[in-house]
C-alpha positions as semicolon CSV with decimal commas, in nm:
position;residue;x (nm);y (nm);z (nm)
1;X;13,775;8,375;9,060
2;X;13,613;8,689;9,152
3;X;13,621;9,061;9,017
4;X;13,649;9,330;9,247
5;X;13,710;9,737;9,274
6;X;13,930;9,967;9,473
7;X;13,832;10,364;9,431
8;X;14,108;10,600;9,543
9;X;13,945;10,974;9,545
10;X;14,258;11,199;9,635
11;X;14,259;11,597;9,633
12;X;14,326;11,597;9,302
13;X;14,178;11,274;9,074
14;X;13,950;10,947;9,100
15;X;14,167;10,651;9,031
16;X;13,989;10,287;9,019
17;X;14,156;9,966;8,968
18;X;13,977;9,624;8,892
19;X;14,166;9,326;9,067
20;X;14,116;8,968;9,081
21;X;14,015;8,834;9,409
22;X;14,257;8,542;9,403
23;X;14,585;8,727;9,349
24;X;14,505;9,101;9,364
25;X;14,651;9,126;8,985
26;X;14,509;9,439;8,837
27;X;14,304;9,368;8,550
28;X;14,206;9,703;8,428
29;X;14,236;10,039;8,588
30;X;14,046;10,418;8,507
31;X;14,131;10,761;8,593
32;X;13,973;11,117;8,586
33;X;14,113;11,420;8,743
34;X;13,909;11,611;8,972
35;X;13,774;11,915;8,780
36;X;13,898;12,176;9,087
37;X;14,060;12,467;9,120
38;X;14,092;12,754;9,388
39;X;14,229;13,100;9,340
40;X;14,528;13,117;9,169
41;X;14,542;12,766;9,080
42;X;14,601;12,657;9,414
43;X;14,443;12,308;9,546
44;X;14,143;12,451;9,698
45;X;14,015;12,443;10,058
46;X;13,585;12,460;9,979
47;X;13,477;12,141;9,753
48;X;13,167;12,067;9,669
49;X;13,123;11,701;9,723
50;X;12,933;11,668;9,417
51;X;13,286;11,739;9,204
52;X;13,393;11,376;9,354
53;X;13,096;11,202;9,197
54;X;13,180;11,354;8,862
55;X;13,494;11,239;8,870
56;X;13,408;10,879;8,972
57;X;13,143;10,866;8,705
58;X;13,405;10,988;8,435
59;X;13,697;10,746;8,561
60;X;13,466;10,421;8,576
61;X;13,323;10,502;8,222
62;X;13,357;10,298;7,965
63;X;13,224;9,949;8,078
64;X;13,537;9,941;8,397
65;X;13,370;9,784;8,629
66;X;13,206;9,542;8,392
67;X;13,151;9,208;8,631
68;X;13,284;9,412;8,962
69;X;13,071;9,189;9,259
70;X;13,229;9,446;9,499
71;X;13,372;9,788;9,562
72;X;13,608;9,942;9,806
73;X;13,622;10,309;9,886
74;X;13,945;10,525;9,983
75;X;13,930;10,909;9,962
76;X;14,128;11,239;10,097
77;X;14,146;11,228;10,472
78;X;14,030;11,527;10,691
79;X;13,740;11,614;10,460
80;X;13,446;11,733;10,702
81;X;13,169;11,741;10,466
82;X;12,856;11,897;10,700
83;X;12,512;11,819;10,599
84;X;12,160;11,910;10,717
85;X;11,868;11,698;10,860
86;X;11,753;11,583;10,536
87;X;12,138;11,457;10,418
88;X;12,173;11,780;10,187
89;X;12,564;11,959;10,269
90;X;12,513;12,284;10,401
91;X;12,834;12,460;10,276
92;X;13,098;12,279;10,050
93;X;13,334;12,030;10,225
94;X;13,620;12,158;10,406
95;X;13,895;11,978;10,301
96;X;14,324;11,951;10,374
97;X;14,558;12,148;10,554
98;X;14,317;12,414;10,607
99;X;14,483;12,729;10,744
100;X;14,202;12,921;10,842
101;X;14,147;12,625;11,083
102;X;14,535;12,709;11,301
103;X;14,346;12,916;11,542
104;X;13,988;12,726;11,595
105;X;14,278;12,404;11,670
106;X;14,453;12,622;11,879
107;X;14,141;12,727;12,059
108;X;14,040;12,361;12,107
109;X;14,330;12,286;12,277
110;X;14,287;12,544;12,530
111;X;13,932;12,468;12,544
112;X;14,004;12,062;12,706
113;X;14,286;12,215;12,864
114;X;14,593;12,138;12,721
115;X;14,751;11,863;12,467
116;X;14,760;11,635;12,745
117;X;14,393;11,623;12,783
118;X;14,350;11,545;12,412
119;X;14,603;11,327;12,358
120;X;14,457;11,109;12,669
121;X;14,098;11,195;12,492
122;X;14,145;11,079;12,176
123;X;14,495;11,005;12,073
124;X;14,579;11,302;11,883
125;X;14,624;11,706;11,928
126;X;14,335;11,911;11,720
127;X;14,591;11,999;11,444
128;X;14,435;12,239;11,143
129;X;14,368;11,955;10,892
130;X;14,120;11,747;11,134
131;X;13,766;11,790;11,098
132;X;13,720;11,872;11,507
133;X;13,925;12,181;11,423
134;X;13,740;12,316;11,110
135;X;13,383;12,222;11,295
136;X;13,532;12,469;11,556
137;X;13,601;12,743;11,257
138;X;13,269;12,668;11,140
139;X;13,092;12,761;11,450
140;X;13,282;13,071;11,505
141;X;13,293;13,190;11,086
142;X;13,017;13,074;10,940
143;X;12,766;13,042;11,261
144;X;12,420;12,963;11,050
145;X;12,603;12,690;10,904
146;X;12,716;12,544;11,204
147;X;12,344;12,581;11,346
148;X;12,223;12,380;11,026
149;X;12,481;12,094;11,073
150;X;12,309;11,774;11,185
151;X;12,516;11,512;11,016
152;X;12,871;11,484;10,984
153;X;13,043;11,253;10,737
154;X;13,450;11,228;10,577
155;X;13,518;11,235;10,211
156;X;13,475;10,815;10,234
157;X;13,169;10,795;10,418
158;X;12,996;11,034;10,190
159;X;13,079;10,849;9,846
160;X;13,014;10,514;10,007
161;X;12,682;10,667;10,121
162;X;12,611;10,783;9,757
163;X;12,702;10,465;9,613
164;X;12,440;10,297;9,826
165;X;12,186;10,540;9,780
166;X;12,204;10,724;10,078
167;X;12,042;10,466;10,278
168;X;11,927;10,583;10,641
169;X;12,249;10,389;10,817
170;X;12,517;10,575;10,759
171;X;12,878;10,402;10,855
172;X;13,233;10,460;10,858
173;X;13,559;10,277;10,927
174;X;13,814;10,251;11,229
175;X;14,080;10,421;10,998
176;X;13,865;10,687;10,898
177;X;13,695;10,763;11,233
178;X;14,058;10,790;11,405
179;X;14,154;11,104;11,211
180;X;13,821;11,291;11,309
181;X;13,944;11,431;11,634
182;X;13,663;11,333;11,760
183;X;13,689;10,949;11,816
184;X;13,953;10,725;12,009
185;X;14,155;10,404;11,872
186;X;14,224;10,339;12,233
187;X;13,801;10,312;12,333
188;X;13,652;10,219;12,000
189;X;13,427;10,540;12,079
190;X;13,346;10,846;11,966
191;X;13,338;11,136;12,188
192;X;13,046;11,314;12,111
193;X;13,123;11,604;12,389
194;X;13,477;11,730;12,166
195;X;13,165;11,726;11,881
196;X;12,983;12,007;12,115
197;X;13,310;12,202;12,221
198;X;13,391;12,213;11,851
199;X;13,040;12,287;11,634
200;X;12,867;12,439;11,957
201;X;12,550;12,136;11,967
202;X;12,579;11,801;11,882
203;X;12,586;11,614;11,591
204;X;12,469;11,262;11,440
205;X;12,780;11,083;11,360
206;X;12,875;10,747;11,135
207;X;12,818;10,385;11,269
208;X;13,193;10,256;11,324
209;X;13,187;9,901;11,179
210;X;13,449;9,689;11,157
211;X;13,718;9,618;10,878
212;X;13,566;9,288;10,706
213;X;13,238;9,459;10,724
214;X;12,987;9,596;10,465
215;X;12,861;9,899;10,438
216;X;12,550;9,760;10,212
217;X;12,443;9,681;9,860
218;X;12,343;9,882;9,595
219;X;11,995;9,846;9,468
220;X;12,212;9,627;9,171
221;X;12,338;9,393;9,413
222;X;12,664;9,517;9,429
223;X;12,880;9,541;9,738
224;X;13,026;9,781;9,927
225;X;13,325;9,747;10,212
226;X;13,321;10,010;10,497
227;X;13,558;10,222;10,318
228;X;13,865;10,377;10,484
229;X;14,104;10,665;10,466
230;X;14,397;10,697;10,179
231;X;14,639;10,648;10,469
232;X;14,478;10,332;10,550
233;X;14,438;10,180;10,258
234;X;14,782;10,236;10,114
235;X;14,910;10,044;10,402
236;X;14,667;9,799;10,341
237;X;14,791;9,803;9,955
238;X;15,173;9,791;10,052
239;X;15,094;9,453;10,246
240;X;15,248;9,647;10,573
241;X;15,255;9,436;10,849
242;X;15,352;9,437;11,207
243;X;15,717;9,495;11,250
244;X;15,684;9,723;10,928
245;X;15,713;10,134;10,901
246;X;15,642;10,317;10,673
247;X;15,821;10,650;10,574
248;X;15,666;10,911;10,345
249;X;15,912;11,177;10,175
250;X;15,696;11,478;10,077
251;X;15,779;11,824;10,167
252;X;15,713;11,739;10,480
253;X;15,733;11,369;10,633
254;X;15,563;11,120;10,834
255;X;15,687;10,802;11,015
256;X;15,374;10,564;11,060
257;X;15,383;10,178;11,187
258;X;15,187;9,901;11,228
259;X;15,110;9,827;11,608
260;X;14,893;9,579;11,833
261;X;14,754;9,881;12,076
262;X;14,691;10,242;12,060
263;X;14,934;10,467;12,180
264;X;14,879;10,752;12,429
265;X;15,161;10,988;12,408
266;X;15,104;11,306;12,638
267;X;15,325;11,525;12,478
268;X;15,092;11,475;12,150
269;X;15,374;11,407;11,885
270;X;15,257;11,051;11,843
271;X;14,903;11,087;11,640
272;X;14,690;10,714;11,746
273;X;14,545;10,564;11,416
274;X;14,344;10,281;11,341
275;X;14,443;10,054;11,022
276;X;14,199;9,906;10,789
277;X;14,289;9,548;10,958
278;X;14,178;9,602;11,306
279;X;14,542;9,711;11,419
280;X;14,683;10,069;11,477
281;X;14,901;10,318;11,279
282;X;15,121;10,532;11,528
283;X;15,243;10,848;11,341
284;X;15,497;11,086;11,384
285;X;15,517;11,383;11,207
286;X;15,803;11,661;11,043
287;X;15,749;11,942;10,905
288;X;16,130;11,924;10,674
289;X;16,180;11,665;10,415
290;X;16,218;11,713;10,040
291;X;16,163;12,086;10,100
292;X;16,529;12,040;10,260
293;X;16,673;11,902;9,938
294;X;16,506;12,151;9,715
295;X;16,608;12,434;9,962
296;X;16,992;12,309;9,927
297;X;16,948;12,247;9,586
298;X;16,861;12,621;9,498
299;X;17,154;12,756;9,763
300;X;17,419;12,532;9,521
301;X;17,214;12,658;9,229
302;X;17,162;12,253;9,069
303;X;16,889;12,229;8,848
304;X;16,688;11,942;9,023
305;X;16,718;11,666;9,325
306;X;16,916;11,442;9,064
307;X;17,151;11,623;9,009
308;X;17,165;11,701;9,406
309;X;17,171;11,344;9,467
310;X;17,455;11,275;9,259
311;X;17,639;11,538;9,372
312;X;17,586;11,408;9,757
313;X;17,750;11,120;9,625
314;X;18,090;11,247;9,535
315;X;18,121;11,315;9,953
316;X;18,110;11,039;10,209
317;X;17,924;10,986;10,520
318;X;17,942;11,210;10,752
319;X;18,016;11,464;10,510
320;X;18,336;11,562;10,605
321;X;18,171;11,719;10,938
322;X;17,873;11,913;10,810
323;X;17,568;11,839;11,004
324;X;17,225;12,012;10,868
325;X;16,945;12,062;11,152
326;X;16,685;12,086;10,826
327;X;16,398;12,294;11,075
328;X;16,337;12,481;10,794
329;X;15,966;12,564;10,842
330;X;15,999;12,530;11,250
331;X;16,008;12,137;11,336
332;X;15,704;11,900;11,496
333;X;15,986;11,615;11,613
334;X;16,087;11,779;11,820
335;X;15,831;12,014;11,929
336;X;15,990;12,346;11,762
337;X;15,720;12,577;11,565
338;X;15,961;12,879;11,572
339;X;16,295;12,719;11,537
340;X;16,532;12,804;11,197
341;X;16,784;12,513;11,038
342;X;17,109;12,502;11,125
343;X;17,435;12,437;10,968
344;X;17,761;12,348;11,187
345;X;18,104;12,199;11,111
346;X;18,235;12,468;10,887
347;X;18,582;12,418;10,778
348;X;18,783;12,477;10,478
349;X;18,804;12,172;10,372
350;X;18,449;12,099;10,397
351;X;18,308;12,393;10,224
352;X;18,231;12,266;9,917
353;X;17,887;12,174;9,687
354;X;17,908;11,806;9,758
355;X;17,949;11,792;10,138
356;X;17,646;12,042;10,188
357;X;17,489;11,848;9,926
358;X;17,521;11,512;10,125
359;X;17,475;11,691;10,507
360;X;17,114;11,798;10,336
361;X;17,038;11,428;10,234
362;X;17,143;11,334;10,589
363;X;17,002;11,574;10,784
364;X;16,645;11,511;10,626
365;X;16,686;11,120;10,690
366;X;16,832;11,214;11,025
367;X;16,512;11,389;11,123
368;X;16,300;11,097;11,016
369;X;16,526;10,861;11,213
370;X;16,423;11,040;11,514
371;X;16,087;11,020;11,457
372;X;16,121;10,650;11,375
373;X;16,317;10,652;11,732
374;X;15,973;10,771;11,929
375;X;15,790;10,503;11,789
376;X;16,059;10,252;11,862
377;X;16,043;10,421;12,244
378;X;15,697;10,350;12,252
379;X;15,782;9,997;12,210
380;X;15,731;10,001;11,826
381;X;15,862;9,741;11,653
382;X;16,087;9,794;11,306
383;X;16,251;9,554;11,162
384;X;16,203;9,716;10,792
385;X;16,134;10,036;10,657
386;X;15,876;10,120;10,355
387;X;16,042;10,434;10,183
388;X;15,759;10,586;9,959
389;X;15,777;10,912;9,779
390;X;15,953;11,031;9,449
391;X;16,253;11,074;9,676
392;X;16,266;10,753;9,780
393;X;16,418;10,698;9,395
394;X;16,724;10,923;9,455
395;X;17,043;10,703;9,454
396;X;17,134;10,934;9,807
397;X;16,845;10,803;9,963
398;X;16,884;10,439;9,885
399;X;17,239;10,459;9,980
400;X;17,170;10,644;10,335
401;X;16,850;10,527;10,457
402;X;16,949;10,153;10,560
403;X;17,278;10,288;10,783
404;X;17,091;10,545;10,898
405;X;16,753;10,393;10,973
406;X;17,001;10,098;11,126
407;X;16,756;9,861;10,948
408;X;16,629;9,719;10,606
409;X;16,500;9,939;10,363
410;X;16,246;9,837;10,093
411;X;16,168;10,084;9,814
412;X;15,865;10,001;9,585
413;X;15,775;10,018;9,261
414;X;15,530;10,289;9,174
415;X;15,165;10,188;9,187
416;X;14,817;10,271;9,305
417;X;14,853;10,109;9,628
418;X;14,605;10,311;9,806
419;X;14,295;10,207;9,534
420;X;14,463;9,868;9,582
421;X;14,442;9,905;9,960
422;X;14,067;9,945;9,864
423;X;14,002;9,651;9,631
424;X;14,154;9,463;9,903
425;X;13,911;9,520;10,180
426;X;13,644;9,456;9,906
427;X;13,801;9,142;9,879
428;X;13,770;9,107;10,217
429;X;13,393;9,197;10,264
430;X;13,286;8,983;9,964
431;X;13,494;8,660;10,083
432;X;13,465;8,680;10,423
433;X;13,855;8,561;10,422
434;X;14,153;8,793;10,443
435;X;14,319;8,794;10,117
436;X;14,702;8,696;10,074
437;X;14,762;8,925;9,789
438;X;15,145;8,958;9,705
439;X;15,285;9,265;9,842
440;X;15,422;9,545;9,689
441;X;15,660;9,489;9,415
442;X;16,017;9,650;9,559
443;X;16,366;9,652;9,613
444;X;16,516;9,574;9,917
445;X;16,865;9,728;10,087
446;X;17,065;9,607;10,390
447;X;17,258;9,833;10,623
448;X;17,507;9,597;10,566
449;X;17,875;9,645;10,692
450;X;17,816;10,053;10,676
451;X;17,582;10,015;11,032
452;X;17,842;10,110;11,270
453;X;17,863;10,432;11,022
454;X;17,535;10,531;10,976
455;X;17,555;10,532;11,413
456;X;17,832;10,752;11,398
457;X;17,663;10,974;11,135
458;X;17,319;10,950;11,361
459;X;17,540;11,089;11,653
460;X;17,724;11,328;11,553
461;X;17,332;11,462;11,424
462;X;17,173;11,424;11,765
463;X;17,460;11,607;11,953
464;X;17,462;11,941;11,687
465;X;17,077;11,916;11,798
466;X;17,092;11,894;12,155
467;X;17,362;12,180;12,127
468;X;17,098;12,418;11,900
469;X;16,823;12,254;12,106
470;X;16,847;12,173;12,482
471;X;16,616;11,898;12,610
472;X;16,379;11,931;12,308
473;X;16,420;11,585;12,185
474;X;16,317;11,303;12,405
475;X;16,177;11,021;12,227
């Protein structure tokens, strides 16, 4: 038996778990909250790296990783940390949704001519979050910084480079290097030319090695794996496999799968990832999910989304003919910045809390239906759906999701499967062998008998949107 360590650094905390190599049972686990804050209280968007090393130090305190032969490293992706010649950062890292970076993304687009181009580039349209897009707002804002950028590294790459001293190679992951903007799942390569349109000059980038890889040893003798995105490892921690998606219920959602190739999609609503296996991770994107419950939750005036979800189930599919287009915030699937939700199916007898309450719960699962019907376009296989979020707990969603998703649905148990994700691929790197950890601890539901319904329901949704939306949707 072997001891090993998976390091999650989100946005917001350091979170380590200690498996066993044999089983992946978690043996011990630490924490520490990243000590951050931007005006307001908001999440900031300017981190110094540094904050991420406190944090790790706090959360492994203690004696944690006590017997650990090997670490694995997850953090935030999209965090473009820019350093000089000499490895020092030359402005704080740029991290998230960044929306100072809508324009410079906007910009790049124009600048390859067109999402075509950059979908064929690299798999993926510069979106504000990437790190091609805030180089870009770099070069134009903050030019002397730009100037001074030599290196560029992710939130991963610079705490496994820290870890190992900052040894002169300096690596990164498939996973992690797909999100840049700047490399392609489909080639293996980076493309150092969307470096120079971006910063302006170009720039010495990570070594790409490969999943089972190491990135080194510490001076102690201790291993580290390549290291990967949060993403990535998560998936790696759920035990996804192919013929598994995954669907994420935040505000907004996302519809990601495990496939054998990269996908080229030239309309750009497919994003090409790389998983920390050596497969890929086609994603689709919306920009309504929960923010559709809570909306409908404060228009009936319920205190919270249980209450909403109970009250969605005192209706019955279909909800008596209410049909919610949730494009609250404009819409990504389809393509629809500018559009505005819409409600249809307005009759007496369906005007009341509990049919608006279940058209809400449909029309978000709906939406995600479609985008799991692009990827199953593509030639995508699903034969079961992940559900993750705290919304995935709502008795609504577990009684929807399988009709509507017109497959199984497994729900897991809470856990810290993206650090896990992490201690696996140490595994991995230390063994040399794959390891056949169980997989997420879950529940499982069927479509079952209500399939032909959940169709029906599915319908009458796409035909309300072609009506609002002619032509937009074409998966």
């Amino acid at each position: 038996m072997g001891i090993v360590a998976g390091l999650d650094s989100s946005p917001d905390f350091t979170r380590i778990v200690v498996c066993d190599t044999d089983t992946g049972a978690v043996l011990r686990q630490g924490y520490a909250p990243h000590p951050l804050e931007g005006p307001d209280g908001a999440r900031p968007t300017d981190v110094d790296p540094q904050a991420w090393l406190l944090s790790l130090g706090e959360a492994a305190g203690g004696g944690l990783l006590e017997g650990v032969q090997a670490i694995g490293v997850c953090a935030q992706e999209h965090a473009l940390v820019p350093l000089d010649a000499q490895g020092a950062t030359v402005r704080p890292a740029l991290v998230g949704n960044n929306p100072r970076a809508q324009v410079a993304a906007a910009d790049l687009i124009d600048g390859l001519g067109g999402r075509q181009a950059w979908a064929q580039a690299v798999g993926s349209v510069p979106q504000a979050a990437q790190p091609v897009a805030k180089l870009r707002w770099l070069a134009k804002h903050e030019p002397e910084a730009a100037l001074r950028t030599s290196l560029l590294m992710q939130a991963s790459d610079w705490l496994v480079w820290q870890l190992l001293g900052r040894p002169a190679r300096r690596t990164t992951d498939r996973g992690g290097a797909s999100g840049t903007g700047y490399w392609s799942a489909a080639t293996g390569a980076y493309r150092p030319d969307l470096v120079e349109l971006a910063l302006g000059h170009q720039a010495m980038l990570p070594e790409v090695i490969g999943p089972a890889d190491a990135a080194g040893t510490t001076p102690e003798g201790l291993l580290i794996s390549a290291g990967t995105g949060a993403t990535m490892a998560a998936a790696f921690g759920l035990g996804v496999m192919r013929g598994d998606a995954v669907v994420s219920l935040g505000a907004s959602g996302s519809v990601m799968a495990v496939h054998h190739e990269a996908l080229v999609d030239p309309s750009g609503t497919i994003t090409s990832l790389a998983d920390a296996t050596g497969m890929h991770l086609p994603v689709v994107h919306t920009s309504n999910a929960v923010r559709a419950l809570r909306g409908t939750a404060e228009m009936l005036g319920v205190p919270d989304l249980e209450t909403l979800s109970d009250l969605a189930l005192k209706s019955t599919p279909g909800a008596h003919g209410l049909v919610l287009l949730p494009y609250l915030e404009g819409e990504k699937t389809p393509n629809l910045p500018h559009a505005a939700g819409t409600l249809t199916g307005l009759r007496r007898e369906s005007m009341k809390p509990e049919h608006l309450a279940r058209a809400a719960f449909e029309g978000m699962l709906c939406g995600l239906g479609d985008a799991l019907d692009v990827l199953r376009a593509r030639g995508v296989e699903v034969r079961r759906v992940f559900l993750l979020g705290s919304a995935a707990d709502l008795p609504a969603v577990r009684a929807a999701a399988p009709m509507l998703f017109g497959t199984q649905v497994v729900v897991v148990q809470p856990a810290d499967y993206a650090a896990i994700g992490a201690a696996r691929q140490a595994t991995w790197a230390l063994t040399g062998q794959l390891p056949q950890w169980q997989g997420a601890v879950a529940q499982v539901f069927e479509p079952g008998e209500e399939l032909a319904v959940g169709q029906a329901v599915r319908q009458q949704y796409a035909t309300v949107r072609e009506q609002a939306h002619p032509g937009a949707f074409a998966p």
